[in-house]
C-alpha positions, 0 to 999 in steps of 0.5 A: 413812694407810698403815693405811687403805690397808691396811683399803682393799686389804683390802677390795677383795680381799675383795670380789674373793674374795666376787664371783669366780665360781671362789671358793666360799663355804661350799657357795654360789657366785657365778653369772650369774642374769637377770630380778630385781631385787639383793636377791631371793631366788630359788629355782629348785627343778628346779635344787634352788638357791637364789639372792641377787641381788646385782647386776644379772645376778649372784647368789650360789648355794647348794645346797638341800633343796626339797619333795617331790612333792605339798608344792612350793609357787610363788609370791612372798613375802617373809622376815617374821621371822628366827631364830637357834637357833630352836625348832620347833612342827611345822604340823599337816599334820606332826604329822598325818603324825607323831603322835608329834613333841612339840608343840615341839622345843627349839633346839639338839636333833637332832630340831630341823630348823630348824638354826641358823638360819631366815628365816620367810616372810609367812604363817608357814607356810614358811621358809628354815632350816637342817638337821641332816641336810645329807644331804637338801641337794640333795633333794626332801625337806620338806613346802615349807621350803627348807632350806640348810646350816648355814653357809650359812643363816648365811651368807643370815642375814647378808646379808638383812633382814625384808622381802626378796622371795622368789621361788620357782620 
């Protein structure tokens, strides 16, 4: 009885850690955010921020590398596949820019701009990833994919599945 008591009051602190708004987490904390509903993801890219819904009115915020001038995209859409460590194949619009990127780049290679993670948008053309450059986090700074820290997409990995709507503003 004692233990469970115990696994209880461990949990309730962790909880009040996780929704406290002056306990970050990794680079994300949590914040006030209106109008959708737990379980969106919401990017606001003026604000460079990306944000899960995880109650009515709260939502955990996390810093992000949105598109630059020309490549910011609006709209709603949802996650369609979700990837650990994954392997790139540049679209064409990138490998038009940059000739000279290989058809694929391996997981786990520098060169890889998907970092440890990516959640694949309906259509395939956009995703929420990681990065090996985190200095571009808080940047306009890809052709339309949000891109995160990597503790932070692993983070995002973990709290949602196939399926949960994303909206981008």
């Amino acid at each position: 009885m004692r233990r469970h008591a115990v696994i209880c009051v461990g949990l309730i602190a962790f909880f009040l850690v996780l929704f406290d708004p002056s306990s970050p987490i990794h680079a994300a904390q949590v914040t006030a955010v209106a109008s959708e509903s737990p379980g969106t993801i919401v990017v606001n890219t003026s604000q460079r921020r990306l944000y899960l819904v995880v109650s009515e009115g709260r939502a955990v915020s996390y810093p992000v590398g949105v598109g630059r001038a020309g490549k910011q995209w609006s709209g709603t859409s949802y996650i369609a596949s979700k990837h650990l460590r994954p392997a790139w194949s540049p679209p064409e619009e990138i490998k038009h820019d940059r000739p000279s990127l290989p058809a694929v780049i391996p997981s786990g290679s520098p060169r890889n701009p998907m970092g440890a993670a990516a959640l694949v948008l309906a259509h395939g053309q956009y995703a929420i990833h990681g990065t090996n450059a985190p200095g571009s986090i808080g940047g306009f700074v890809s052709y339309g994919c949000i891109r995160m820290f990597n503790k932070d997409i692993l983070d995002l990995y973990a709290r949602v599945g196939v399926g949960t709507r994303v909206v981008v503003r």
